[in-house]
DOZA-35794 format. One line per 10 residues: number of its first residue (from 1); their letters; for each residue x, y, z of C-alpha. Coordinates in Angstrom, 3 decimals, padded with zeros to 6 digits. Last residue first. Example, Ala and Ser with C-alpha at 12.3 -4.5 7.8 and 13.67 -1.06 7.14 Angstrom:
REM residues 2
2) SA) 013.670,-001.060,007.140 ~ 012.300,-004.500,007.800
REM end
This chain:
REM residues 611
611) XXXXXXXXXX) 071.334,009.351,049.914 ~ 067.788,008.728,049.351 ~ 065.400,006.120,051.469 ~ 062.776,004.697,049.104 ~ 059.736,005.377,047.726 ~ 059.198,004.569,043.751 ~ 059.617,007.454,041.569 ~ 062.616,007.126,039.568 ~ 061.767,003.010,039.515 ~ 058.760,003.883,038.024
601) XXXXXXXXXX) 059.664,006.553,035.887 ~ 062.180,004.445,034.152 ~ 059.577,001.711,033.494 ~ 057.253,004.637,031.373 ~ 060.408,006.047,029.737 ~ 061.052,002.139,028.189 ~ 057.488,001.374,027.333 ~ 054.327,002.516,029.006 ~ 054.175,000.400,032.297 ~ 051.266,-001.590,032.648
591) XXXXXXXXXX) 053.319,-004.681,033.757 ~ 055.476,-002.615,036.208 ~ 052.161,-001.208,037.686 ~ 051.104,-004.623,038.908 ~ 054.579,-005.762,039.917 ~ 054.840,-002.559,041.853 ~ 051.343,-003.465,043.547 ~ 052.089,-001.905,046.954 ~ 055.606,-000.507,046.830 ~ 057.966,-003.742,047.880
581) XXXXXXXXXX) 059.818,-003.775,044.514 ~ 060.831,000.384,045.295 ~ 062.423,-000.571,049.067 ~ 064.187,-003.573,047.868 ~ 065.911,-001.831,044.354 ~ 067.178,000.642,047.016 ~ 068.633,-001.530,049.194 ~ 070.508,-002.724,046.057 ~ 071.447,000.509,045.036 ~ 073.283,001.207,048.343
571) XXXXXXXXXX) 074.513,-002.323,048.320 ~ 076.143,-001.654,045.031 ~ 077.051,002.100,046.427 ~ 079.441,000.581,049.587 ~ 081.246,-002.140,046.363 ~ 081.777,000.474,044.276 ~ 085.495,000.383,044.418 ~ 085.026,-003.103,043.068 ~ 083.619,-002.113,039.720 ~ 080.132,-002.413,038.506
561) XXXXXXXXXX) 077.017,-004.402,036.854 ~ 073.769,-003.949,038.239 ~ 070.653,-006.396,036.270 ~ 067.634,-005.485,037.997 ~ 065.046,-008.140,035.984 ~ 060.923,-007.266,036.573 ~ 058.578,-009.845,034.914 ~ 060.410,-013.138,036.597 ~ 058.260,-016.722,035.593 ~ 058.095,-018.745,038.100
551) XXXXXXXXXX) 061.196,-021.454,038.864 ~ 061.540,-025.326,038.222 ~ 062.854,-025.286,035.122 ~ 064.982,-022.181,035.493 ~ 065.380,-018.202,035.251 ~ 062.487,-018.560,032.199 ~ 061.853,-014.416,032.160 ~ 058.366,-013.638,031.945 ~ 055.309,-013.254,029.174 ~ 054.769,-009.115,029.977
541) XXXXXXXXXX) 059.260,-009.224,029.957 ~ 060.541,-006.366,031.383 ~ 064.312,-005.558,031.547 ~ 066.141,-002.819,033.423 ~ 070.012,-002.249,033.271 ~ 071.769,-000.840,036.639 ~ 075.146,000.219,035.791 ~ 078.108,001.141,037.891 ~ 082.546,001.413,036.481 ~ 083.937,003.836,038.557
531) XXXXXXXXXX) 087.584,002.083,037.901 ~ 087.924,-000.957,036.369 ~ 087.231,-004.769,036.171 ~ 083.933,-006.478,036.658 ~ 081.587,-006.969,039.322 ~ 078.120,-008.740,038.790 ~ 074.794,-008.270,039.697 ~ 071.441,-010.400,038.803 ~ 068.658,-009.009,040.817 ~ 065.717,-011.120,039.893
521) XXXXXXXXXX) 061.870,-011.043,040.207 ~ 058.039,-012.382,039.653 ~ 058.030,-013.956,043.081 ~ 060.904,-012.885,044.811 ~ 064.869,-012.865,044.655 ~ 065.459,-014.703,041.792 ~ 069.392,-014.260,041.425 ~ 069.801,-018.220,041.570 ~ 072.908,-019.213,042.714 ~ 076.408,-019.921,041.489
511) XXXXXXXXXX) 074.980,-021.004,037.970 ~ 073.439,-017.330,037.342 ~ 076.788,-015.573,038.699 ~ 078.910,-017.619,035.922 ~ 076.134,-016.598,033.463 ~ 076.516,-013.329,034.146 ~ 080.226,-013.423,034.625 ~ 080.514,-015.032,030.840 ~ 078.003,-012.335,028.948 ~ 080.510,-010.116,030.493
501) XXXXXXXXXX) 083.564,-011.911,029.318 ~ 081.556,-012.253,025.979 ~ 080.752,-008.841,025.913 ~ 084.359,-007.285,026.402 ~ 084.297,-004.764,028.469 ~ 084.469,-000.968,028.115 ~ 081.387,000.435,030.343 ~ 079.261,001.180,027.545 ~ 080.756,-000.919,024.915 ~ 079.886,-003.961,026.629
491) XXXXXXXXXX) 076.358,-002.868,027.672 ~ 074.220,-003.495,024.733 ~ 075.833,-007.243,023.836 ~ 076.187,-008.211,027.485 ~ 072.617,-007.273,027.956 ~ 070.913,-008.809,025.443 ~ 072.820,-012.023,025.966 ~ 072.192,-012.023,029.545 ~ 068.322,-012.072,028.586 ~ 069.011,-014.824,026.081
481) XXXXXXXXXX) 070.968,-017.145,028.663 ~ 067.652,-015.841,031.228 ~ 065.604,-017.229,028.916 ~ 062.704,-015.376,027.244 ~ 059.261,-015.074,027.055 ~ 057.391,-012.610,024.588 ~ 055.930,-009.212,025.410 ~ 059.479,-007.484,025.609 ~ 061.640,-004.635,026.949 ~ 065.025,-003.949,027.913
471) XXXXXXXXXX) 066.165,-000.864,028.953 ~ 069.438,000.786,029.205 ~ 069.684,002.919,031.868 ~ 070.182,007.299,031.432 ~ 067.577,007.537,033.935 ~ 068.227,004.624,035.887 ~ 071.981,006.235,036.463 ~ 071.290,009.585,037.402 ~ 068.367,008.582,039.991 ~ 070.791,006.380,041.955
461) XXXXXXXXXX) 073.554,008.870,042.541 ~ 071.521,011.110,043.690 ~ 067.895,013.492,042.804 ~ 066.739,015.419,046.170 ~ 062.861,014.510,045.622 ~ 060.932,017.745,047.484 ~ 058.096,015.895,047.338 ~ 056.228,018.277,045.221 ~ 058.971,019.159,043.574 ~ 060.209,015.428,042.115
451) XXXXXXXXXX) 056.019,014.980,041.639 ~ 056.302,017.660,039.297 ~ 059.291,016.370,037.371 ~ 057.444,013.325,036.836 ~ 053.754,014.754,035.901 ~ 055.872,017.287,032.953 ~ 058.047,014.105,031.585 ~ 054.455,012.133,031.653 ~ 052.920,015.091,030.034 ~ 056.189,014.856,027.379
441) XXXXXXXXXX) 055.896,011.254,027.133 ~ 054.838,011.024,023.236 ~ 051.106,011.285,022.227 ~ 048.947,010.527,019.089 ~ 050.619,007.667,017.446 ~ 048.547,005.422,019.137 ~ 045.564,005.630,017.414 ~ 043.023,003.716,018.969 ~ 041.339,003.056,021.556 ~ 044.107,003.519,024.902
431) XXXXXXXXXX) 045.681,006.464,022.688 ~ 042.023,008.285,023.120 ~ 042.482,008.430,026.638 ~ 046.150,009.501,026.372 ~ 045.256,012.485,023.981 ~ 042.509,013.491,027.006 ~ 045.847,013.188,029.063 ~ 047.076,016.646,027.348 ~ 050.020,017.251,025.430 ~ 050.781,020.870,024.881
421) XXXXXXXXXX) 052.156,022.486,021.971 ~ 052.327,025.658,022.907 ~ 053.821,029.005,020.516 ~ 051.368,028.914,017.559 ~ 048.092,027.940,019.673 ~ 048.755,030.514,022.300 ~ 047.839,034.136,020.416 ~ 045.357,033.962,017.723 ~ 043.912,030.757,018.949 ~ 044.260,030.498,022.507
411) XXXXXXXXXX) 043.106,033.857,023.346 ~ 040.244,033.194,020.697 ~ 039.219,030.266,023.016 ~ 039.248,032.466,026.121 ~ 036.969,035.028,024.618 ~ 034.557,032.666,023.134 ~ 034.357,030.940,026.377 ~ 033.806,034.180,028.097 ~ 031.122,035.460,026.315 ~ 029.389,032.232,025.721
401) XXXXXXXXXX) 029.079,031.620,029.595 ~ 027.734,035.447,029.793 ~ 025.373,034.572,027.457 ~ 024.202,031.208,028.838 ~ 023.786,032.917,032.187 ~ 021.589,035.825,030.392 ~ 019.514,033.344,029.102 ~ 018.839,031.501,032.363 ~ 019.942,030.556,035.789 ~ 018.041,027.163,035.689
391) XXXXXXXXXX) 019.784,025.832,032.798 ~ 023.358,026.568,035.120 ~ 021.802,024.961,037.864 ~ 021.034,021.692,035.483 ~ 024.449,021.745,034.392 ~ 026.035,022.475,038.015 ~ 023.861,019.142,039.305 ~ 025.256,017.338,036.121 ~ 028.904,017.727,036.163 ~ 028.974,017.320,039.982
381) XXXXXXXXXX) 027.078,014.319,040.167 ~ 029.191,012.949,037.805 ~ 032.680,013.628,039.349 ~ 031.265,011.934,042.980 ~ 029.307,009.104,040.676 ~ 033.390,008.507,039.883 ~ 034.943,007.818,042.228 ~ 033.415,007.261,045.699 ~ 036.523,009.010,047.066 ~ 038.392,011.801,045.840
371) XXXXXXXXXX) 042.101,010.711,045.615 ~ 044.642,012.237,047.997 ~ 048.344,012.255,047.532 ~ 047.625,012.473,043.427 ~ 050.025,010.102,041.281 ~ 049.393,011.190,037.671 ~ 053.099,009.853,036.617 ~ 051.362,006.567,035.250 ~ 049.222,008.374,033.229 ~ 045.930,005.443,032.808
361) XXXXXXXXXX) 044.069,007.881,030.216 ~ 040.927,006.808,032.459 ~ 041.898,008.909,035.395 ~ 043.230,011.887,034.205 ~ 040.156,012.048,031.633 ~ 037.841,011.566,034.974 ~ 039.731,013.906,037.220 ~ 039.282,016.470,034.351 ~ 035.746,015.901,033.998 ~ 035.560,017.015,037.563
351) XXXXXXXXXX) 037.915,020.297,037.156 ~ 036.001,021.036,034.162 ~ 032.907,021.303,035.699 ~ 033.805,023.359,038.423 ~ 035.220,025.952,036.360 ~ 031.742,026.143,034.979 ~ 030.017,026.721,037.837 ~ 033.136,029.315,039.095 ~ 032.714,031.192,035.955 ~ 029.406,030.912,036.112
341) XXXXXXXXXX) 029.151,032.498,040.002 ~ 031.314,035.585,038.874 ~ 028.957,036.637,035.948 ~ 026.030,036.557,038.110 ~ 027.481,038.465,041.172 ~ 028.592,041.503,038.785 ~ 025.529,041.170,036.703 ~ 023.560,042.051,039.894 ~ 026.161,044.179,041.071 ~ 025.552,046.748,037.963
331) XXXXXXXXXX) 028.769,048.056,036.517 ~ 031.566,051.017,038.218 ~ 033.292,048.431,040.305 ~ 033.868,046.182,037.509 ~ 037.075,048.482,036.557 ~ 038.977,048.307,039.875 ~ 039.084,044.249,040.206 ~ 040.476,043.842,036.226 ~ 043.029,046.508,037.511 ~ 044.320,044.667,040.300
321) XXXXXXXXXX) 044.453,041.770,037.970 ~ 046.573,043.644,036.018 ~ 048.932,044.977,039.114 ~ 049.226,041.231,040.402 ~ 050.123,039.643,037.199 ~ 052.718,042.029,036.667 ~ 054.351,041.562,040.427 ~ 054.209,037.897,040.339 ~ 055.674,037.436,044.018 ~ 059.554,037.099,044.908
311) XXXXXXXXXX) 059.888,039.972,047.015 ~ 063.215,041.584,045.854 ~ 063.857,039.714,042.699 ~ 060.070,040.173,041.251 ~ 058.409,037.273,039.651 ~ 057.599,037.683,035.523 ~ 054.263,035.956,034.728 ~ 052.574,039.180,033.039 ~ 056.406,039.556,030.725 ~ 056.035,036.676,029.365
301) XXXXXXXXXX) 053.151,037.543,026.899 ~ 050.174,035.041,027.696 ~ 049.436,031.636,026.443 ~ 053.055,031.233,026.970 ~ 052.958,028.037,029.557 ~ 054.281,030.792,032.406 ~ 052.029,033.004,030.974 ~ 048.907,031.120,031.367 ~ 050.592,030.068,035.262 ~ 051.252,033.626,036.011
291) XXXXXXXXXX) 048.098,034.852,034.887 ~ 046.172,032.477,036.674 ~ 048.428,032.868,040.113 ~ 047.102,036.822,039.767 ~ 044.028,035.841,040.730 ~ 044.766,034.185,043.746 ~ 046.335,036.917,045.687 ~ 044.074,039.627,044.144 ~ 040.617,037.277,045.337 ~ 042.433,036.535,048.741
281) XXXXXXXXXX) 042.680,040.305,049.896 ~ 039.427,041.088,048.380 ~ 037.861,038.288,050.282 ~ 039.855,039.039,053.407 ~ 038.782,043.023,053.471 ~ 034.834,042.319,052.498 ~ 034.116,039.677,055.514 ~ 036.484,042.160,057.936 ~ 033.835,044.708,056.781 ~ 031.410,042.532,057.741
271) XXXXXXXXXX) 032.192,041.410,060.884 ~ 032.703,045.656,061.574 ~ 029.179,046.171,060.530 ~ 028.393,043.478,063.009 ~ 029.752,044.991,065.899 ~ 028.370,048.242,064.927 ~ 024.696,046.453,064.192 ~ 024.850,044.726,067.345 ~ 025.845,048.777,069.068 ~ 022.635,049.382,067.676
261) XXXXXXXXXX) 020.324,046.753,068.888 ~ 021.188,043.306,069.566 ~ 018.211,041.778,068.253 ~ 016.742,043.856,065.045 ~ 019.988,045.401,064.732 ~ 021.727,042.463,064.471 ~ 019.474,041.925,061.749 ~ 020.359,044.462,059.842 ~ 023.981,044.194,060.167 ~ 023.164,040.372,058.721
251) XXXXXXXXXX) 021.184,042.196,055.797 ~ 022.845,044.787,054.750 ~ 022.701,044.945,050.931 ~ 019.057,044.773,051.366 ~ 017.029,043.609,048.434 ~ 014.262,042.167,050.022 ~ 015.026,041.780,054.218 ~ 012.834,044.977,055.459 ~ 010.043,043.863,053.541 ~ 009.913,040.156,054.380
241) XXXXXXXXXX) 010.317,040.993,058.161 ~ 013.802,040.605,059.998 ~ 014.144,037.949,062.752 ~ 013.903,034.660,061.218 ~ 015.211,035.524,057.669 ~ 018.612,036.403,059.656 ~ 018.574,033.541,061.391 ~ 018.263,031.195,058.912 ~ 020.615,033.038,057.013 ~ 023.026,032.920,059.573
231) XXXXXXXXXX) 022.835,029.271,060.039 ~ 023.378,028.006,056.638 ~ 026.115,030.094,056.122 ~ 027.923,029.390,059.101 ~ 027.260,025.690,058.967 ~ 028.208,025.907,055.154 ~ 031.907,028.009,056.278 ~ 032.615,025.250,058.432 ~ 032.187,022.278,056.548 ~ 034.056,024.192,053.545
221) XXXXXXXXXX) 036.802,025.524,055.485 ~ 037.701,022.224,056.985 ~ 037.295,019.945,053.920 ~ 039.882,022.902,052.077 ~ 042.166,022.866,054.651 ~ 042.879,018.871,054.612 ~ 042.436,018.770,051.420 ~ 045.248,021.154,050.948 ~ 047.379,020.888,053.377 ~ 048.377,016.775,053.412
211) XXXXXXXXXX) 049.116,016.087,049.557 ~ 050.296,020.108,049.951 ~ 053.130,019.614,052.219 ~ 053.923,023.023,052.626 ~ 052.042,025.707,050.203 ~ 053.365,028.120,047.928 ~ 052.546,025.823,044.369 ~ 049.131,025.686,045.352 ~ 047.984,029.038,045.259 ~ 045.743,028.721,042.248
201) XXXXXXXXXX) 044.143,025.445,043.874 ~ 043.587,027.496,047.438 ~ 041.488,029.842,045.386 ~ 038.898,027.026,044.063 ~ 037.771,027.030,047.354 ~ 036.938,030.833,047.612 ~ 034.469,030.267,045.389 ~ 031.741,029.262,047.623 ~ 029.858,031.884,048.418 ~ 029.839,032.537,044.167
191) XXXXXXXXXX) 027.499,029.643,044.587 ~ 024.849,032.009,045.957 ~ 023.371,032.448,042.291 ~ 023.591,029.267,041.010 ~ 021.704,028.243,044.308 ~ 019.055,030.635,043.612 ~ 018.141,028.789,040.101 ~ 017.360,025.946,042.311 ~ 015.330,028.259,044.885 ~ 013.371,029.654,041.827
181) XXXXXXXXXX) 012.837,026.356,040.105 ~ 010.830,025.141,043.532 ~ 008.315,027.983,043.380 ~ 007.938,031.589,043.565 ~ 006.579,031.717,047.314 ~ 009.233,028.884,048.169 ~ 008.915,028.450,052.410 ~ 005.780,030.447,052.472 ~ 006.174,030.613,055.176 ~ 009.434,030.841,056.715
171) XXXXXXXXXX) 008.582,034.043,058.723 ~ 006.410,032.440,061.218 ~ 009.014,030.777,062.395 ~ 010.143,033.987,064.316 ~ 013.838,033.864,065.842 ~ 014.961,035.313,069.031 ~ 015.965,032.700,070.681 ~ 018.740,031.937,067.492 ~ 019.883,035.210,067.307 ~ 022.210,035.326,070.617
161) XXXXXXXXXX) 023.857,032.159,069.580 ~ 024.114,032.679,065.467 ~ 025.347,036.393,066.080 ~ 028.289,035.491,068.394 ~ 029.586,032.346,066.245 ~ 029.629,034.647,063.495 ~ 031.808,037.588,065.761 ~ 033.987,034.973,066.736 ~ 034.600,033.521,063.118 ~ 035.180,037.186,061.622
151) XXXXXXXXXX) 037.769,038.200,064.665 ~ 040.026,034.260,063.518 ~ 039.106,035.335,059.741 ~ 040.652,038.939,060.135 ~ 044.067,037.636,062.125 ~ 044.399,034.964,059.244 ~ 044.055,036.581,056.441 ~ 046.699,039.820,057.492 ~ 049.037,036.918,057.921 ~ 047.920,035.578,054.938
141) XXXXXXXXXX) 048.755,038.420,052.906 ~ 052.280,038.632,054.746 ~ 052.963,035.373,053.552 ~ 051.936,035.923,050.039 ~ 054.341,038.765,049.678 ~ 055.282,042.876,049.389 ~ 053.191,043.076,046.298 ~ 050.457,041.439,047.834 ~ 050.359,044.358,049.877 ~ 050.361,046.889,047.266
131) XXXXXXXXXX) 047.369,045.714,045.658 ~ 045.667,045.623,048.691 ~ 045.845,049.012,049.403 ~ 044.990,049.587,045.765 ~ 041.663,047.596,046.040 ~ 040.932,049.719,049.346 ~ 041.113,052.744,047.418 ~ 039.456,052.020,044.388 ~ 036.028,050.169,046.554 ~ 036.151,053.567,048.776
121) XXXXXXXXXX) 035.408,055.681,045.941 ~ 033.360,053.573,043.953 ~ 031.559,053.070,047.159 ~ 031.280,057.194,046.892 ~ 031.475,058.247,050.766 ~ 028.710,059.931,053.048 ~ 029.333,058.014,056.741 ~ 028.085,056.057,059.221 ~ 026.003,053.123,057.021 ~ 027.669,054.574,054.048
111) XXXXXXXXXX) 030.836,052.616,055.209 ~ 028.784,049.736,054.931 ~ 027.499,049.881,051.326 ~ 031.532,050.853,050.403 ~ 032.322,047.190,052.208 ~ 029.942,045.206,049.959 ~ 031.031,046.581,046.920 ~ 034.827,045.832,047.670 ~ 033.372,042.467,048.352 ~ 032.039,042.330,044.665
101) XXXXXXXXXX) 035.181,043.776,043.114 ~ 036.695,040.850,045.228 ~ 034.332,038.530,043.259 ~ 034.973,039.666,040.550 ~ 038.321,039.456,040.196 ~ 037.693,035.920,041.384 ~ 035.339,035.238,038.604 ~ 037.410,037.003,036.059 ~ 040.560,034.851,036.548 ~ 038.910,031.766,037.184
91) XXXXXXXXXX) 036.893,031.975,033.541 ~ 039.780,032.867,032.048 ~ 042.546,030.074,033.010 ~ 039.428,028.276,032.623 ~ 039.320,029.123,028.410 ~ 042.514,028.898,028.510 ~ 042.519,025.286,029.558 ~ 039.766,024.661,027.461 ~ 042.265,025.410,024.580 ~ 045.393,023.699,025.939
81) XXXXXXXXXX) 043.874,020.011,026.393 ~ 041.545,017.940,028.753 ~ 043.390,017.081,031.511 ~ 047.058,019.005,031.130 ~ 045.143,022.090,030.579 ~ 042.829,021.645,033.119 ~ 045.249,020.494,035.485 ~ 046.885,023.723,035.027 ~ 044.088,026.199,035.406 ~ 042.735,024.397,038.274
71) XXXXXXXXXX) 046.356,025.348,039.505 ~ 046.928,028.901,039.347 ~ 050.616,028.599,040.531 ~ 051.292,024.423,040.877 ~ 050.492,021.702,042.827 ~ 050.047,018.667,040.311 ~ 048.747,015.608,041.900 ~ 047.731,017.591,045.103 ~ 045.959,019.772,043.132 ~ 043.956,017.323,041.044
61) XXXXXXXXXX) 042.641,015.975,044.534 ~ 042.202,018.948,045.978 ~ 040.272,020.090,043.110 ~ 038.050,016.742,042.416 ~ 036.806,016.634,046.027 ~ 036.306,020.242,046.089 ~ 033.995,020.525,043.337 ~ 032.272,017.470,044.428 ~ 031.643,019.567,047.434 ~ 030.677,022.734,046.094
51) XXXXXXXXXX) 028.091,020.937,044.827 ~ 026.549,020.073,047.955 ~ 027.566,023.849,049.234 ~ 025.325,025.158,046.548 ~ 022.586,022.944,047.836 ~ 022.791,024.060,051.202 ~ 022.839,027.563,050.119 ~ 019.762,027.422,047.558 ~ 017.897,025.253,050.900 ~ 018.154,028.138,053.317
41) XXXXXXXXXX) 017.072,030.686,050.216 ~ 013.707,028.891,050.802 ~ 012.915,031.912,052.732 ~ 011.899,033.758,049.666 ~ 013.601,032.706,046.139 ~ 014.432,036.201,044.207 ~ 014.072,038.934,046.495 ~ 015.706,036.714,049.306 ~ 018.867,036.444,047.171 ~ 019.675,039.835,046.487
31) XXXXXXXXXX) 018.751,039.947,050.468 ~ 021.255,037.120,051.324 ~ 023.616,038.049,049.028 ~ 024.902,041.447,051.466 ~ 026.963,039.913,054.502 ~ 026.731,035.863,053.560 ~ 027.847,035.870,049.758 ~ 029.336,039.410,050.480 ~ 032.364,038.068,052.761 ~ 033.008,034.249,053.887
21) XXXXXXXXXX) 033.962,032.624,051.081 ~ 037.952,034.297,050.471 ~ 037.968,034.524,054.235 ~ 037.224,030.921,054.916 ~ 039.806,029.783,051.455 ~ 042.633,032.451,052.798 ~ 041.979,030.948,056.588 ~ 042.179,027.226,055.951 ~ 044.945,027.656,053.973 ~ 046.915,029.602,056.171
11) XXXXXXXXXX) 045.836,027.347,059.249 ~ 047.301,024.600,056.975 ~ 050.818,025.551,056.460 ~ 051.754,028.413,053.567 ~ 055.437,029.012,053.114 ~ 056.394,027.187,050.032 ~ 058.329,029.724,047.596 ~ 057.691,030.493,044.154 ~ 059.783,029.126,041.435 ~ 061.075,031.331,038.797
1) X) 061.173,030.036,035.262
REM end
């Protein structure tokens, strides 16, 4: 598998997730909108960015536990199993497809503003130029992303300043002329403003110090975009009358006419179409990430998920999801913005009732950088304000939900099912109840070596030898003669000595001094004869090691046995045995450890300096 390389920092995020929401779900939704829910449109984007928020809450924090290519899709699978997953991977795929098919929309209505062209015909072209130019590399795409959102953000800040004086409050009464359900059922509909979130999680894997990056970038472009939102809209329903507004797919041009006149309607015409170029941009650059991450786990034929030598991007997944934003061109926009808000409602969902599953099962290698907080009426809000918005969009939201959930699920089952077998932590939630013989430690194999990348671990010396370690583990209390026993007997053949001369120096050591170190444990260490010779055995005992009469009991034993040409690495490893033990509640963890794998990990992961 090809890796792909880290070289987004946070302006880049911050500008591919402002640029992916800031495009037709301000520029043309507001008068789709309008015609459906009056002025009390204010309150269906205010909402939608509520729930955006426990959306983004649970995604960055998911993310930054596992930051990989089309990411929501990942944690998904590895939350609550291979078959929703799919049916995400799906659901994300189309609804950011469509959403740049929806942008691509937006700009052709413009160009017809000053000139006679097909918006098929300009929504093709600009979706190949774009094509090609995440072909050539992420970075450049968010190059391009950032110079458009930085010109978008001015112009924004322009409109909201010079339109606010000239607003009529007249014009917000009726506040809900079709009632209360209409601006709820609204929100659903504007929520596709807010999808371009969710695209930071698919692009995950390319981005610097993502514990730090991506909430970071993600809190930013949400608060942001919402002000912007929320203030445009107000202003635009301010200063254009009820008539003029309904069903306009200009509506902010519009009313920059209405106040700035016509060279206010250029200027903004030209916000717009910057709006329409990032989202596209960002919806083929994200999109793609889903493919390569379904094919990279083989729910998908290899050859979608291959990486190019020369550039090093997902050149397959690209050109197909190119494809998928070409075709919806030619179908009704209605439909178009309908079917790409579900997917992202319902992607939503899963992503907080995966940080719940993750949660509960107790993984010990799920180790996010940043955990949503208020956990978890944050996760439960979400799952039932997007179900109730969902109820209020209708039959024909039900039936596109159906659509693509049957779809996904049959991907997984006549293609994926007989070539993954993927644990997911929903198996380790039902392992806490009751049968136990459910899961192995492949997730928490999968969680480990993630972590290793995410951090950019450089495995030594030290990492080599706990993970091939001999392990002791019990629940019942033993002596530290017994203990030494243990170990002589299972490391005497290991490193060529005989046990009782090793059994002997441990005891010997023992008498000399006490190896009990801290509360709760001991670092017994010995040298013997050889060359080259270094082991570190780890024992656990939940009921605690009896090191003497007068002593605690010791739940965490370092025994290191080696050579005396490795005197300079036994104090290496025992400086790093100090730095791991003084992790905040190590003991704590150590205890609730999953068996011999689960103790390894710990020590494998723990913080300390590497050489």
């Amino acid at each position: 598998m090809t890796e792909l390389k880290k070289r987004l920092g946070l302006l880049d995020v911050f500008c591919i997730a402002s640029g992916a929401m800031i495009s037709s779900g301000i520029f043309v939704l507001p008068g789709i909108a309008y015609g459906r829910a009056g002025p009390g449109i204010i309150l269906s984007y205010l909402l939608a960015g509520l729930l955006a928020s426990t959306g983004l809450l649970s995604t960055a924090e998911l993310a930054t536990a596992m930051p990989k290519a089309g990411s929501d899709y990942f944690f998904i699978t590895r939350g609550v199993g291979p078959a929703v997953g799919t049916v995400a991977g799906l659901f994300n795929w189309v609804s950011f497809s469509l959403k740049s098919a929806f942008a691509l929309v937006g700009m052709g209505a413009f160009i017809q503003l000053w000139a006679p062209v097909d918006m098929r015909v300009t929504g093709v072209a600009l979706a190949l130029g774009f094509i090609a130019l995440n072909l050539v590399g992420v970075k450049e795409a968010a190059r391009l992303q950032l110079a458009l959102v930085g010109g978008l953000l001015v112009l924004m800040l322009l409109y909201v300043v010079w339109g606010v004086p000239e607003v009529n409050v007249q014009r917000y009464t009726p506040f809900a002329p079709k009632g209360a359900a209409t601006v709820f059922a609204t929100a659903g509909l504007v929520f596709v403003s807010y999808g371009g979130l969710l695209k930071i999680a698919s692009i995950a894997e390319e981005i610097r110090d993502p514990g730090r990056t991506i909430p970071t970038g993600m809190i930013l472009s949400l608060v942001v975009t919402s002000i912007f939102y929320i203030s445009m809209v107000f202003v635009t329903i301010g200063v254009l009358p009820p008539s003029q507004l309904d069903g306009s797919l200009t509506p902010v041009a519009d009313g920059a006419l209405a106040f700035m006149g016509p060279g206010g309607q250029i200027a903004f015409g030209i916000a717009a179409a910057l709006a329409f170029l990032t989202t596209a941009n960002a919806g083929i650059m994200t999109g793609s990430r889903y493919l390569l991450a379904m094919s990279r786990d083989r729910m998908l034929p290899h050859a979608i998920g291959r990486v190019g030598a020369r550039f090093r991007t997902p050149h397959v997944a690209i050109l197909v999801t190119g494809a998928l934003v070409i075709v919806p061109l030619f179908v009704d926009l209605y439909v178009l913005v309908e079917a790409a808000s579900i997917g992202l409602i319902l992607t939503n969902i899963l992503a907080n009732l995966s940080v719940i599953i993750l949660r509960e099962s107790r993984l010990q290698n799920y180790r996010p950088k940043f955990r949503s907080p208020f956990y978890p009426w944050v996760q439960l809000a979400g799952i039932l304000g997007f179900t109730f918005i969902l109820f209020e969009m209708g039959v024909e939201a039900f039936a596109i939900s159906a659509l693509l959930a049957v779809s996904g699920f049959c991907l997984y089952w006549f293609y994926g099912r007989a070539r993954v077998q993927r644990e997911s932590a929903l198996l380790h939630l039902v392992h806490r109840v009751m049968a136990k013989e459910l899961v192995s430690v492949s997730l928490e194999n999968e969680l480990r070596a993630i972590i290793r990348e995410r951090d950019e671990i450089v495995v030594d010396r030290f990492d080599t030898i706990i993970e091939d370690s001999i392990v002791i583990d019990t629940t019942e209390s033993v002596s530290a003669k017994d203990l030494f026993g243990m170990v002589a007997e299972r490391l005497s053949d290991r490193i060529d000595v005989d046990q009782q001369k090793l059994f002997a120096a441990l005891m010997a050591r023992e008498e000399e001094s006490s190896t009990v170190i801290s509360s709760g444990l001991a670092v017994p260490h010995v040298v013997v004869e050889g060359q080259g010779v270094f082991e570190v055995t780890l024992a656990r005992s939940r009921s605690g090691f009896v090191f003497g009469a007068d002593s605690a009991p010791v739940y965490s034993v370092f025994v290191l046995v080696g050579s005396k040409d490795e005197r300079n690495f036994h104090l290496q490893v025992l400086s790093a045995v100090a730095q791991i033990v003084q992790e905040r509640d190590f003991e704590k963890r150590w205890l609730a450890a999953r068996g011999e794998q689960g103790l390894r990990d710990l020590v494998l992961l723990g913080e300390r300096k590497r050489h």
